[in-house]
Kinemage of the C-alpha trace (Angstrom):
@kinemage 1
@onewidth
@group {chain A} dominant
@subgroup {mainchain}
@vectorlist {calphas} color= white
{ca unk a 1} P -19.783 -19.388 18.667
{ca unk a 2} L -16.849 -18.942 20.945
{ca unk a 3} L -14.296 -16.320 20.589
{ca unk a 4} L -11.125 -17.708 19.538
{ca unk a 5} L -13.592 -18.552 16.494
{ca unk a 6} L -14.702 -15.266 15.645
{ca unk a 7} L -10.950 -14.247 16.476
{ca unk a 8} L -9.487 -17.018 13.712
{ca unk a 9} L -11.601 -16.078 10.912
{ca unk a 10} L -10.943 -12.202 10.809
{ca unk a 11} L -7.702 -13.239 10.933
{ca unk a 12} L -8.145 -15.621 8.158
{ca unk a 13} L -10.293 -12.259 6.557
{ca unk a 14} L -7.483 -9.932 6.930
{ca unk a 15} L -4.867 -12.202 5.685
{ca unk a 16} L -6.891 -13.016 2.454
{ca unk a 17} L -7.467 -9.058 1.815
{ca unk a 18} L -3.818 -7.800 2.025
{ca unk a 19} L -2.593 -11.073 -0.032
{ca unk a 20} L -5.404 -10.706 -2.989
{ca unk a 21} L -4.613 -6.585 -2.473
{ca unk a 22} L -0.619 -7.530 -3.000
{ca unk a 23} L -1.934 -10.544 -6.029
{ca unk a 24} L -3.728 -8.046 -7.643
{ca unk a 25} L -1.350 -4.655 -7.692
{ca unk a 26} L 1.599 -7.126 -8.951
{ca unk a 27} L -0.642 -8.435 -11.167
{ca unk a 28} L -1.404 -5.108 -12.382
{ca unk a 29} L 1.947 -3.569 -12.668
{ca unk a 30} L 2.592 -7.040 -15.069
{ca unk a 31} L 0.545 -6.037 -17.477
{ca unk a 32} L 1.468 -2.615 -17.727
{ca unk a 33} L 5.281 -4.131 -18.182
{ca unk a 34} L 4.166 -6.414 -20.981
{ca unk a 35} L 1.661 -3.924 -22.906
{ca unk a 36} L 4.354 -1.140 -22.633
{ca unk a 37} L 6.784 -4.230 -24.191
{ca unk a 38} L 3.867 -3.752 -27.290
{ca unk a 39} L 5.049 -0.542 -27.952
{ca unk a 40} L 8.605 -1.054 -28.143
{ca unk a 41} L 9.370 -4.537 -29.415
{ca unk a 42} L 7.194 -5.513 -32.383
{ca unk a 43} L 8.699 -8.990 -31.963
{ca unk a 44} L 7.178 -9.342 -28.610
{ca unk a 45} L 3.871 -7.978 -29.821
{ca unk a 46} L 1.787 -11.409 -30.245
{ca unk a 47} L 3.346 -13.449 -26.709
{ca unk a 48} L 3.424 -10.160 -25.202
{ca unk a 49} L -0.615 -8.903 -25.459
{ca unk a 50} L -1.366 -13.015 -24.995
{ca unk a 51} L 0.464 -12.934 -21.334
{ca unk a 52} L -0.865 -9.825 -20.369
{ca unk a 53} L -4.654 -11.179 -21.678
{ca unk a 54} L -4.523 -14.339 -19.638
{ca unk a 55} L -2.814 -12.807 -16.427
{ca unk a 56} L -6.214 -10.291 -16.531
{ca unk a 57} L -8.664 -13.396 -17.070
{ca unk a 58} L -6.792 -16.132 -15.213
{ca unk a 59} L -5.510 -13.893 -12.195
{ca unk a 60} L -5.625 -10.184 -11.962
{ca unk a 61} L -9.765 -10.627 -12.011
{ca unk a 62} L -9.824 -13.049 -9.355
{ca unk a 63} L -7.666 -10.832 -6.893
{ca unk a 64} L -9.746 -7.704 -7.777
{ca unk a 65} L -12.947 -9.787 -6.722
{ca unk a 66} L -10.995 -11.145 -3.943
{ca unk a 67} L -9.728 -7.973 -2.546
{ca unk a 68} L -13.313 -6.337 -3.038
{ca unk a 69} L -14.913 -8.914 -1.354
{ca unk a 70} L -12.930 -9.393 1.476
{ca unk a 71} L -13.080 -5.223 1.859
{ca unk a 72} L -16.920 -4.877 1.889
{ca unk a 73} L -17.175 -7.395 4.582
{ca unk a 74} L -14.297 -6.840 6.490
{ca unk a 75} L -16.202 -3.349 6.629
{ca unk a 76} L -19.704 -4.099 7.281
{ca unk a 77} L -17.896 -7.079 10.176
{ca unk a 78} L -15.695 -4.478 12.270
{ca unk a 79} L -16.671 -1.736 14.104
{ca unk a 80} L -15.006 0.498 11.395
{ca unk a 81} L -17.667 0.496 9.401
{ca unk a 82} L -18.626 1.689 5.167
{ca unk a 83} L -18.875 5.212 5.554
{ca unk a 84} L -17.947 6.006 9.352
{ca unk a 85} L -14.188 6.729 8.581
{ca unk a 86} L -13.041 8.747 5.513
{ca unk a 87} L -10.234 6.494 5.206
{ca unk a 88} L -12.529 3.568 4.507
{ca unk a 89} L -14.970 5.568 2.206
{ca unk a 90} L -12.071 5.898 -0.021
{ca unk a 91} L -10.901 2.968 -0.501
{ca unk a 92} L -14.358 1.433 -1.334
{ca unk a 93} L -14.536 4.331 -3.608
{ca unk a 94} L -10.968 3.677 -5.387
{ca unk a 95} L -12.065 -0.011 -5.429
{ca unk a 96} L -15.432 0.264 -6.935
{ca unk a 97} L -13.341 2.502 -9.805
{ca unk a 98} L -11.094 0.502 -10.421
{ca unk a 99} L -13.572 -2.398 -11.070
{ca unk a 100} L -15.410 -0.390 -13.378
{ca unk a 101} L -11.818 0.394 -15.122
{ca unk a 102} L -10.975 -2.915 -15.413
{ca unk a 103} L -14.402 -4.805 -16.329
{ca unk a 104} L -15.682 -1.724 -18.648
{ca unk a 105} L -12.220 -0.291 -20.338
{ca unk a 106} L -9.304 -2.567 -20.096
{ca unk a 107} L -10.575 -5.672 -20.088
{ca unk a 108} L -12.568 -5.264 -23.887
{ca unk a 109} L -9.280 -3.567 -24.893
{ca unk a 110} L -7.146 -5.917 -24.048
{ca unk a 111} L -9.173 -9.133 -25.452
{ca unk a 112} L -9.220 -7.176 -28.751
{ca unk a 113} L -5.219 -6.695 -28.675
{ca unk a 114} L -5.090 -10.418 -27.799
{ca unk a 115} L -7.008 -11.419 -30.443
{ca unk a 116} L -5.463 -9.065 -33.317
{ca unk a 117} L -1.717 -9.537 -31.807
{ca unk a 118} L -1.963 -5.805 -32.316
{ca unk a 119} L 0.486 -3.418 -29.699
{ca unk a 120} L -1.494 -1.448 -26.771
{ca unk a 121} L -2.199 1.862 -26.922
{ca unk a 122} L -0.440 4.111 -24.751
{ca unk a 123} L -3.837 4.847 -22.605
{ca unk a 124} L -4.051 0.625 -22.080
{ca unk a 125} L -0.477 0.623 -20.526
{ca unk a 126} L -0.871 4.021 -18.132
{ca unk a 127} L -3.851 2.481 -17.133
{ca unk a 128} L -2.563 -0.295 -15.534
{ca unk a 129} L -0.001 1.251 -14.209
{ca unk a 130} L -2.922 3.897 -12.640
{ca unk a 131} L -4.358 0.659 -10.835
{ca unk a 132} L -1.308 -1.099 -9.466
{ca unk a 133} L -0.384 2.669 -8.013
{ca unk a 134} L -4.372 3.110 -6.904
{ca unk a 135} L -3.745 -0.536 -4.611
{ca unk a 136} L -0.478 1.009 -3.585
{ca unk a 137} L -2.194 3.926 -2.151
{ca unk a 138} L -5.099 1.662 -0.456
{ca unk a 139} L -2.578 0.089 0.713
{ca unk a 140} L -1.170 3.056 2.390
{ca unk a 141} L -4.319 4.064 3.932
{ca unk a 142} L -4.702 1.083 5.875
{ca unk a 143} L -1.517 1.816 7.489
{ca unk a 144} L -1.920 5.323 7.993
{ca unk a 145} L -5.822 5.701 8.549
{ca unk a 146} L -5.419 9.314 8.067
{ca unk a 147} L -8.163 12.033 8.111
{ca unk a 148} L -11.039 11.792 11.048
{ca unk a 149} L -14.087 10.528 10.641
{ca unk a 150} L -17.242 11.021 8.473
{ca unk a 151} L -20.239 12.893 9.514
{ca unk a 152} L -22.169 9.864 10.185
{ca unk a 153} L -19.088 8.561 12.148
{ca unk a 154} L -19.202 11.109 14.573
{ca unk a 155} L -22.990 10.462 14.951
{ca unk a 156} L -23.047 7.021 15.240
{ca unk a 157} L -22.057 4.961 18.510
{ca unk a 158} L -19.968 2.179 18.143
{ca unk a 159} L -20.684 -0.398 15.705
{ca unk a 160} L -21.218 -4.064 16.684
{ca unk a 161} L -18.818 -6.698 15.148
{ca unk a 162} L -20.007 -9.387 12.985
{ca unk a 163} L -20.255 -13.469 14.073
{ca unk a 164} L -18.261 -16.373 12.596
{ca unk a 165} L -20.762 -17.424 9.975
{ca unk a 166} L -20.456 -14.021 8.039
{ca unk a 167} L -16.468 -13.655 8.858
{ca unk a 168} L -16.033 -17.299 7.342
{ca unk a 169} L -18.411 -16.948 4.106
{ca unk a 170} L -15.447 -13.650 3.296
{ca unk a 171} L -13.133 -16.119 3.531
{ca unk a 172} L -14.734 -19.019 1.513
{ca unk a 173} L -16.631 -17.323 -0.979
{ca unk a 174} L -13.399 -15.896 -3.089
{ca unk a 175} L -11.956 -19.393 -2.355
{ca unk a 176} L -15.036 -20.974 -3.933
{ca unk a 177} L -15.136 -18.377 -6.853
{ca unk a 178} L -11.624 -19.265 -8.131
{ca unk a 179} L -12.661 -22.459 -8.206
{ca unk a 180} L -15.492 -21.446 -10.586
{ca unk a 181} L -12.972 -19.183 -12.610
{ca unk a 182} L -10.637 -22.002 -12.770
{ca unk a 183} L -13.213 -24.568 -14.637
{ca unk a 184} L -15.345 -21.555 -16.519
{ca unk a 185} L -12.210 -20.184 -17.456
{ca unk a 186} L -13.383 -16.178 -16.875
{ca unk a 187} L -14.449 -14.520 -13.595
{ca unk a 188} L -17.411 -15.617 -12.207
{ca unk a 189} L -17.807 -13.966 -8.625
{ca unk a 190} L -21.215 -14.945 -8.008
{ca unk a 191} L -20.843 -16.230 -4.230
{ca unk a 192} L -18.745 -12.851 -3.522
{ca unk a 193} L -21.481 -10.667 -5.099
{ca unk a 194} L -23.762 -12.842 -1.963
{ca unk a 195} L -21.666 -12.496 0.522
{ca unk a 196} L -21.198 -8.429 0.188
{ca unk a 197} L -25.172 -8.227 -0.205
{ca unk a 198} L -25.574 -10.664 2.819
{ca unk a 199} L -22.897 -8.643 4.573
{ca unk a 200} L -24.400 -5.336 4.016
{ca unk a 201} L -28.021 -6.611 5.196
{ca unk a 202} L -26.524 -7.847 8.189
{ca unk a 203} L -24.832 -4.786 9.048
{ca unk a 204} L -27.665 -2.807 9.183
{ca unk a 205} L -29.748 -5.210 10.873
{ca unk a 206} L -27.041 -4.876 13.672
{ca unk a 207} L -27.567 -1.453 13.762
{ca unk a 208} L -30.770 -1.364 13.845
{ca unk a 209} L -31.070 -3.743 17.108
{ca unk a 210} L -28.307 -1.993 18.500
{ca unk a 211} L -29.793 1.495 18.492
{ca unk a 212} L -33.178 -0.383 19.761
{ca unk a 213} L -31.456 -0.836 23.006
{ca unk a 214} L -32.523 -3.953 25.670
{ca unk a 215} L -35.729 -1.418 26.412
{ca unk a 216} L -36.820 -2.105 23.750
{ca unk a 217} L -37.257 -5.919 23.290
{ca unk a 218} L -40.704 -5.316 24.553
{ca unk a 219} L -42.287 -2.519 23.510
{ca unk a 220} L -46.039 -3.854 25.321
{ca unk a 221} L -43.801 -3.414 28.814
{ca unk a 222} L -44.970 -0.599 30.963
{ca unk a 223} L -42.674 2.690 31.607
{ca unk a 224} L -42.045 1.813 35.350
{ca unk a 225} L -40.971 -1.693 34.529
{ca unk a 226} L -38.295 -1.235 31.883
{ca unk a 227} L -34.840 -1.633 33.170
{ca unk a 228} L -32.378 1.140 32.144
{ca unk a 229} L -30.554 0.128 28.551
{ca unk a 230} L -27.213 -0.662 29.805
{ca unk a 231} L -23.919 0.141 27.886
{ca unk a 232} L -22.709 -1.844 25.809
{ca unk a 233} L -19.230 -3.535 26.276
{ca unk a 234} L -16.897 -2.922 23.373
């Protein structure tokens, strides 16, 4: 593993993040301008529900995945950590909401509106509107990283950093999952839903030979003979 490796694919991490963050708040703000079309043009009502049904199964599911994905592990990879920085703890919790929103509550609605050409209820369209502005905020506090950190932030020493193989299975598992969506024609993010579990049992694994220290590599050494654990180069 060299560095320019490790250095390429959290690039390649980053970059997929912000563009399936960008796919899927455009993608949202679509369908809240087609539903809200629904309501006003009963013309438009049948092409209008249909567009804004396959833009949420063909593309707006695949970003969401994509943009959680790529989150969790970019996460669990960096030294900023899941729950270290507030800023970080809320966008996983705005992100695990708005899945829940979109799998539980929109999604149903809006396969029933497709099916019965029907207009969407005002609570469809101002909810996805809500989620294109929650991505827009997310977005915002990756730019700003406001607020200090948690609790466990300010008790924890600095995190290690993740290798190449679990910075390149972020990358290729979303790329690997549309290509599942694409022939199963719905979302089917079953390498992502690996890759955050993998990434999350690697973090703390990481920890948990980090906070060991060299010291204690042997724990059958005597007292006397263990060296010092020496800091650890960030």
């Amino acid at each position: 593993m060299t560095l320019g490796a490790v250095t390429t694919w959290r690039h390649l991490l980053v970059w997929l993040h912000v563009t399936s963050s960008v796919t899927w708040m455009s993608t949202a703000a679509a369908l809240a301008v087609l539903l809200g079309l629904s309501r006003t043009d009963p013309a438009a009502v049948p092409a209008a529900v249909t567009m804004a049904h396959h833009l949420d199964t063909a593309l707006l599911a695949a970003a969401a995945n994509a943009s959680a994905t790529t989150g969790f592990v970019l996460a669990w990879a960096t030294p900023w950590g899941l729950v270290h920085h507030w800023w970080v703890l809320a966008k996983a919790a705005i992100t695990l909401g708005q899945l829940y929103l979109g799998i539980a509550v929109l999604s149903p609605v809006l396969d029933a509106l497709a099916r019965d050409a029907a207009p969407a209820p005002l609570a469809q369209v101002l909810g996805a509107a809500a989620m294109a502005g929650a991505v827009a905020f997310q977005a915002w506090l990756s730019i700003a990283k406001p607020w200090p950190r948690t609790p466990v932030g300010r008790r924890t020493r600095r995190l290690p950093r993740a290798g190449t193989p679990l910075l390149a299975a972020g990358v290729l598992a979303p790329v690997a999952d549309l290509g599942l969506n694409l022939l199963t024609g719905f979302p089917t993010p079953v390498l992502e839903l690996g890759v955050i579990v993998t990434a999350g049992v690697a973090r703390r694994r990481a920890i948990t030979r980090s906070a060991r220290g060299p010291a204690a590599v042997d724990p059958a050494a005597p007292a006397d003979a263990a060296a010092p654990p020496a800091r650890r180069r960030t």
